[in-house]
N, C-alpha and C positions, 0 to 999 in steps of 0.2 A: 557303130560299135556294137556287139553282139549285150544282149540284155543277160543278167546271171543268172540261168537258169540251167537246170539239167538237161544235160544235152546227151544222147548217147555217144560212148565212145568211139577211143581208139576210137578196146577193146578189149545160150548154153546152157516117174516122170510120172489095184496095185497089182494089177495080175501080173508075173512076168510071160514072156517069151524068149524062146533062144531065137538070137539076133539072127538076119540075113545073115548067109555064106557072101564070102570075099565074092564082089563082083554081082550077086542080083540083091533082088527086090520083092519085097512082098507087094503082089497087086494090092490087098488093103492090109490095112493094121490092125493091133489088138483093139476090141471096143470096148471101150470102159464100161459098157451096161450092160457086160456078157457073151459079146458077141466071140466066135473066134476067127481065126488064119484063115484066110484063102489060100487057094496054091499059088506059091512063087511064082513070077511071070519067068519065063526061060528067057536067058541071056540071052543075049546078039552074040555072035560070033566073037567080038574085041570081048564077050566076058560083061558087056553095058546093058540094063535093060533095053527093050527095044521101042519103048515111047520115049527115052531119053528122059526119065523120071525116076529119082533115087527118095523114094520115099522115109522120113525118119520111123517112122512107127514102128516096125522091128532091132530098130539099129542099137546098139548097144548106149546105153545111160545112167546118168547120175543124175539125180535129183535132189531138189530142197526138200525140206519135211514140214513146214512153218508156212501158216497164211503168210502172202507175200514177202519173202524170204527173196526172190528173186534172183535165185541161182543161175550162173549162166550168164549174168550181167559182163563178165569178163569170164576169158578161157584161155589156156599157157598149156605147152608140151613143157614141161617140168624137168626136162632131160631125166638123167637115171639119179634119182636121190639116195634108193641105198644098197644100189651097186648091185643090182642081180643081173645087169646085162640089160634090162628090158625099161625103157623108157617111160615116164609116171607123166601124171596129168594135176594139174590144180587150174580151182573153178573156184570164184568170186562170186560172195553173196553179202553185197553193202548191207542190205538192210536186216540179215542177221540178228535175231535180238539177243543171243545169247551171253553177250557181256552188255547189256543193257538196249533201251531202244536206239536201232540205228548204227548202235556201235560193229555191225559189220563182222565177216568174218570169210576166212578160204580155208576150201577141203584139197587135200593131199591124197590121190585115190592111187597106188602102184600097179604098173601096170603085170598081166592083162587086162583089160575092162570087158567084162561078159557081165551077159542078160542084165538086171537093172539093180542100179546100186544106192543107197540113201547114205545121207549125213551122219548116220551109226554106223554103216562099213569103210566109212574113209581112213586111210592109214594115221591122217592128220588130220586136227581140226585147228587151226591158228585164229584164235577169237578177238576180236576188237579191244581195246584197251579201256574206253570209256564208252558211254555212252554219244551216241551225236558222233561217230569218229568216221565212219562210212569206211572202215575195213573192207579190202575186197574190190571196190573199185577199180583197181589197176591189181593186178599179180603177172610176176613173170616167172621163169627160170634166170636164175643170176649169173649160171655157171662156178667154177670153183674160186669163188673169191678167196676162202682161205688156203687152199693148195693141200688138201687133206685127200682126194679123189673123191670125195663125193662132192656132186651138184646139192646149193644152195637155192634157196627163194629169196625174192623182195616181193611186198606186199604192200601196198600204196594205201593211206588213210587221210586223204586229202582234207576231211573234217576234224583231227586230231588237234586240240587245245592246250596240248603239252608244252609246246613253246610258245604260247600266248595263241590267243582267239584267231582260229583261222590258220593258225600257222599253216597246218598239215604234219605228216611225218611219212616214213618210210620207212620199213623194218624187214631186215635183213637175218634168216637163218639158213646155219650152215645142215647141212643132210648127214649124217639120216635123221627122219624126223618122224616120230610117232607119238598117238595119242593127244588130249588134246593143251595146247601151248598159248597161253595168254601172250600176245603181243607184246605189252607189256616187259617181256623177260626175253624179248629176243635177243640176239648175239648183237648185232648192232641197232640200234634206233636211230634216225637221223631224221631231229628236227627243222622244220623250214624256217628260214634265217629270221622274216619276220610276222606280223601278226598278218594275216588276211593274204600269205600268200601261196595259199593252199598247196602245197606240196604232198607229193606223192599223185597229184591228182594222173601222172600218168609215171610207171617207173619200166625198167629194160634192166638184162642183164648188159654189159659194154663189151667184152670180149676184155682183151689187153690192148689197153687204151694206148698205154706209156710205155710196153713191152719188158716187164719188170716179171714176168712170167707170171703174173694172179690178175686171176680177172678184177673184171672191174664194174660198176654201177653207176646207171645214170636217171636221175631222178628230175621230173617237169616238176616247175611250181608257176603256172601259168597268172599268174596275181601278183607277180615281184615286181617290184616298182622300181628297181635297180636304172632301168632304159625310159622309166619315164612309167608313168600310172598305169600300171595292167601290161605293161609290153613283156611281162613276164619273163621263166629265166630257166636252163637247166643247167644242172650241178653234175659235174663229172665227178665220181669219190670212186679216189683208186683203191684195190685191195693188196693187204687185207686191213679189215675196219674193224674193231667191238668197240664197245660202248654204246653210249648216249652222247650225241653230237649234234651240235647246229651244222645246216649243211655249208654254211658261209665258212666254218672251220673246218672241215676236212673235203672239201670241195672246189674245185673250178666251177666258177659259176660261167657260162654263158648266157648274155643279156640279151631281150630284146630290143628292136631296134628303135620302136616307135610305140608310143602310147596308144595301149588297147590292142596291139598284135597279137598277146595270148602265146607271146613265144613256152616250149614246153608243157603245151597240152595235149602232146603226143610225142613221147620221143622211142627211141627203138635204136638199140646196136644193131651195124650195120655190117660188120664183119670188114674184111682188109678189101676195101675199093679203088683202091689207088695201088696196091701192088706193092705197099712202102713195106711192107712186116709188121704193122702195126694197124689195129682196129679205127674202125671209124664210126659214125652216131647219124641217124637223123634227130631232127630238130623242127618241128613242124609248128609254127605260129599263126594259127586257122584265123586269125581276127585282122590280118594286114589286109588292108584295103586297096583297091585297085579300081581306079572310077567308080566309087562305091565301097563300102562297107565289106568283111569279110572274104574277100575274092581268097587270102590264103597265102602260106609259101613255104615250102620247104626248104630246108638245107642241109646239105650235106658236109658234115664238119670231119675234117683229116684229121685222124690223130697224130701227133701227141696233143693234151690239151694240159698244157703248162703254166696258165696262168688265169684270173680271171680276164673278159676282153668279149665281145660283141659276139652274139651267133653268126652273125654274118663274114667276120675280122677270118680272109683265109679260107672260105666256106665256100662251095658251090652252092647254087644259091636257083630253085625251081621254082616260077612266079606262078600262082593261081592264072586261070583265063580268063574269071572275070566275079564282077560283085556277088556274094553270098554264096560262092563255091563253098566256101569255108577249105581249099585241098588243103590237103595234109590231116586233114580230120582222123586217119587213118593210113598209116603208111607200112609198108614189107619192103623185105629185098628179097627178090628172085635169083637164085641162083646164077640162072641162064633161062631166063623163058624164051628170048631168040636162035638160040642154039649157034653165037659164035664164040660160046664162050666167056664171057664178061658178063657180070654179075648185072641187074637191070632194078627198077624203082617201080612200084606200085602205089601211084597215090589214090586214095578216095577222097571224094568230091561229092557228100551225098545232094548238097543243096545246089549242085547244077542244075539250070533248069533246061538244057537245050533238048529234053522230050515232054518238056512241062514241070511246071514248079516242082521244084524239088524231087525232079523225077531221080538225080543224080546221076554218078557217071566216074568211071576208073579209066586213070592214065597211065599206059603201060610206058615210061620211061629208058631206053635201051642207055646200057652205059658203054663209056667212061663218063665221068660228068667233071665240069668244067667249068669256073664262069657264072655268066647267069641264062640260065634257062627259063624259057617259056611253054607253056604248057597251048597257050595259042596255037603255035608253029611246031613245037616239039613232041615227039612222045606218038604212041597209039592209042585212039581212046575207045575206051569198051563202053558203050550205052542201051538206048532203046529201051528204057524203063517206060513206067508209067507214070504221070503225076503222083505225088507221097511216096513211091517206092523208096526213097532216098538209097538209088545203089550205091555202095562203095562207103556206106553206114562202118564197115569193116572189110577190110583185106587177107588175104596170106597168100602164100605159094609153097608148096611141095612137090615131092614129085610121087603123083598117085599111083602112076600108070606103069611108074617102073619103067620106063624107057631114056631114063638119060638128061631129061629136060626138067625144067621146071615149069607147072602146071599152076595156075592161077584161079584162087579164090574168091569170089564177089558176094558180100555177102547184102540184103535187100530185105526193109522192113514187109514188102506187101506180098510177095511172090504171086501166086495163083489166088489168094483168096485174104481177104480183109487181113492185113496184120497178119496174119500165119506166117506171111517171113518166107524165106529161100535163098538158098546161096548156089552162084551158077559158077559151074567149073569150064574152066578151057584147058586144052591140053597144047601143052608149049611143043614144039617151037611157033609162036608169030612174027608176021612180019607184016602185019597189017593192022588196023581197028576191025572190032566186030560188034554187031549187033548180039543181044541177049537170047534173042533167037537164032542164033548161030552158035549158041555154049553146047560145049559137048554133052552136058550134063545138068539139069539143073536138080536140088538136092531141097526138098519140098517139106515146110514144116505143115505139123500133124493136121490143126486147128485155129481157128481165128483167133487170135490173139495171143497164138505165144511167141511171136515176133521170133521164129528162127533165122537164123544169119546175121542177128545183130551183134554177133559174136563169133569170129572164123579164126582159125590156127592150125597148122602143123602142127601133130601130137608127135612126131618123132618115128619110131617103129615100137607100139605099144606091145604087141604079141610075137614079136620076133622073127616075123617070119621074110624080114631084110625089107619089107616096104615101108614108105610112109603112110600113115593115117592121119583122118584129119579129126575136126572138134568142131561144133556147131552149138553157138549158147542160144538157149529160147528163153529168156528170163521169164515172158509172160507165161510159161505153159503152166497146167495147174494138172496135171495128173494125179499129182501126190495129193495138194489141197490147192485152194483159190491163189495163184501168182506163185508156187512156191518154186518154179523154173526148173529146167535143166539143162544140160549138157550132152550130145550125142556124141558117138563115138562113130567116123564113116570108114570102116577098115579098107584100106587101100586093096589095089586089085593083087 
């Protein structure tokens, strides 16, 4: 069984600089003790640097402002919150002290995101409720749960005591949203059913779960003891929602299966996989065992979700390959990363060890999915880490390159240098496993210790210009001051 400890999820600087142009790279970065720019290394031909190194140090950012603040801990494309056309960002910083110690808190930045941005220029600041609440932990985009046109947030406070020690919560506001918003007074609050079963610790927008036309939320509380001690649970709550609610009442709970699974400590709308007209969820329970402790599994739940009943009751169901994989630690849905069209799974897996402890490792899962799956037999898997890298710490996929496909995100505590972090890009279409030395791109944080890519995401199309960009959290970077983290901005090609 996994010991309770923090664990990274799923799932981001004062000189400024004006960021790399779309497509290169600054040979070195700003130096904090004065130094300046070298000249840009000239593109490759695709528009790629030419050592295949996308450096952050010019890239567009937001940062903490607070000794360890640790901004970046979590990162979301925010979709368009107040409707100017252009797609916003929110970045997660649990340990926030500004509504007490701990009590956490997430910035609301609208896009464009140019040269570098602090926790005074965010559009929002949504502050913890109490203290001890770990605000920020989990944030998403919700989508328009209330049916107004503007995109909504959920905000995950897995430490929240509001319904008893441990509960958790999750707090739900509708867009637009400016200045700063004590959690506290969100539109809906939604407490975890019981004491210690920390809720929120992972939340998703759901899409249209039940097809009733309002989106919908789906909220992990990996500590519900519904399926048995710790086999945890997530809550489906359809929209639209206000108030203050235990999630046992306005929610479909799906349980875990077994004691100590950790069912919904990663969960993620999955958009219509099945083709029914109706959304779907994963469900990721990182603590099921398999010849051992923690091997993992996902599931794929069809919507509708009508009732309380088993994560697994109807579920496609994706087994870990083996003890202390933990997969699902981090899951995405690809578009089409194969290019036949059908939507495809991204599990991470950081405590694989098949290139050394914990080197980890991502399974490109091709869909329909069906049954039960095994990640032994099934799937392509992306590896070739190093012992500690733990790759696939974090996932995503978009499509960077503007060609049609979707493009697959890895993201890795160690990269090239102690803890500096990296997250390696491929460009889809695959049809095979690759080595990390084989990513088209690898995307390289600044300095030892600000662990980038322990936080990866689709930002959306932030600056308009019809591509995707992406988002890379470095919670440890300390630009600003010691841990106070950031968030970069990779503008797509």
């Amino acid at each position: 069984m996994f010991v309770r400890v923090a664990i990274p999820i799923v799932l981001l600087l004062s000189g400024c600089a004006d960021p790399a142009p779309d497509g290169m790279a600054w040979v070195d970065g700003p130096d904090e003790r004065g130094g300046t720019y070298a000249e840009p290394e000239a593109p490759a031909g695709d528009g790629l640097p030419e050592d295949g190194v996308l450096r952050l140090d010019a890239m567009p950012r937001v940062t903490g402002d607070s000794e360890d603040d640790h901004a970046g801990w979590t990162v979301a494309g925010a979709g368009d919150i107040n409707g100017d056309g252009l797609d916003d960002i929110v970045v997660g910083s649990w340990e926030d002290a500004d509504g007490g110690e701990l009590a956490g808190a997430a910035f609301l930045f609208h896009g464009p995101i140019t040269g570098r941005l602090d926790p005074s220029e965010a559009s929002a600041k949504l502050v913890g409720a109490e203290p001890g609440d770990h605000a920020g932990w989990s944030v998403a985009a919700a989508g328009d749960v209330n049916g107004d046109g503007f995109g909504d947030l959920v905000v995950g406070a897995h430490g929240s005591e509001t319904g008893g020690s441990g509960a958790g919560a999750a707090y739900l506001l509708h867009g637009p949203l400016e200045g700063t918003i004590d959690l506290a007074d969100a539109d809906a609050v939604l407490l975890g059913a019981f004491w210690f079963d920390a809720a929120g610790i992972s939340v998703d927008g759901a899409g249209d779960v039940n097809g009733d036309g309002f989106d919908d939320l789906v909220v992990g509380a990996y500590q519900d003891d519904t399926g048995g001690r710790d086999a945890g649970a997530a809550f489906v709550v359809y929209g639209p929602v206000e108030g203050e609610h235990r999630l046992d009442e306005v929610g479909q709970r799906l349980s875990g299966v077994e004691e100590d699974d950790w069912a919904g400590y990663t969960v993620c709308g999955a958009g219509d996989l099945n083709g029914d007209g109706l959304d779907d969820l994963l469900v990721s329970a990182v603590g099921r065992a398999r010849e051992g402790a923690d091997a993992g599994v996902v599931y794929v739940v069809f919507g509708p979700v009508d009732s309380d009943r088993s994560v697994a009751s109807g579920s496609a169901v994706v087994l870990g390959a083996q003890a202390s994989d933990r997969a699902g630690h981090a899951v995405a849905v690809a578009e089409d990363a194969t290019g036949d069209g059908v939507p495809d799974l991204l599990i991470g897996a950081w405590g694989h060890d098949g290139g050394g402890d914990e080197a980890g490792g991502v399974w490109l899962v091709p869909g329909p999915f069906s049954g039960t799956m095994d990640l032994r037999s099934q799937g392509f898997f992306l590896g070739g880490g190093e012992p500690g890298d733990r790759l696939g710490v974090s996932v995503a996929a978009a499509d960077w390159n503007r060609d049609g496909v979707s493009d697959l995100v890895l993201g890795s505590l160690e990269g090239e240098g102690e803890s500096a972090g990296a997250a390696w890009l491929f460009f889809g279409p695959l049809a095979s496993g690759r080595s990390i030395d084989e990513a088209d791109l690898r995307i390289q944080g600044e300095v030892v210790g600000d662990r980038a890519g322990f936080a990866v995401a689709g930002a959306g199309d932030l600056d308009g210009d019809g591509g995707d960009d992406l988002l890379v959290g470095a919670h440890g970077a300390s630009s600003a001051v010691e841990g106070s983290g950031a968030a970069y901005v990779v503008p797509g090609l």
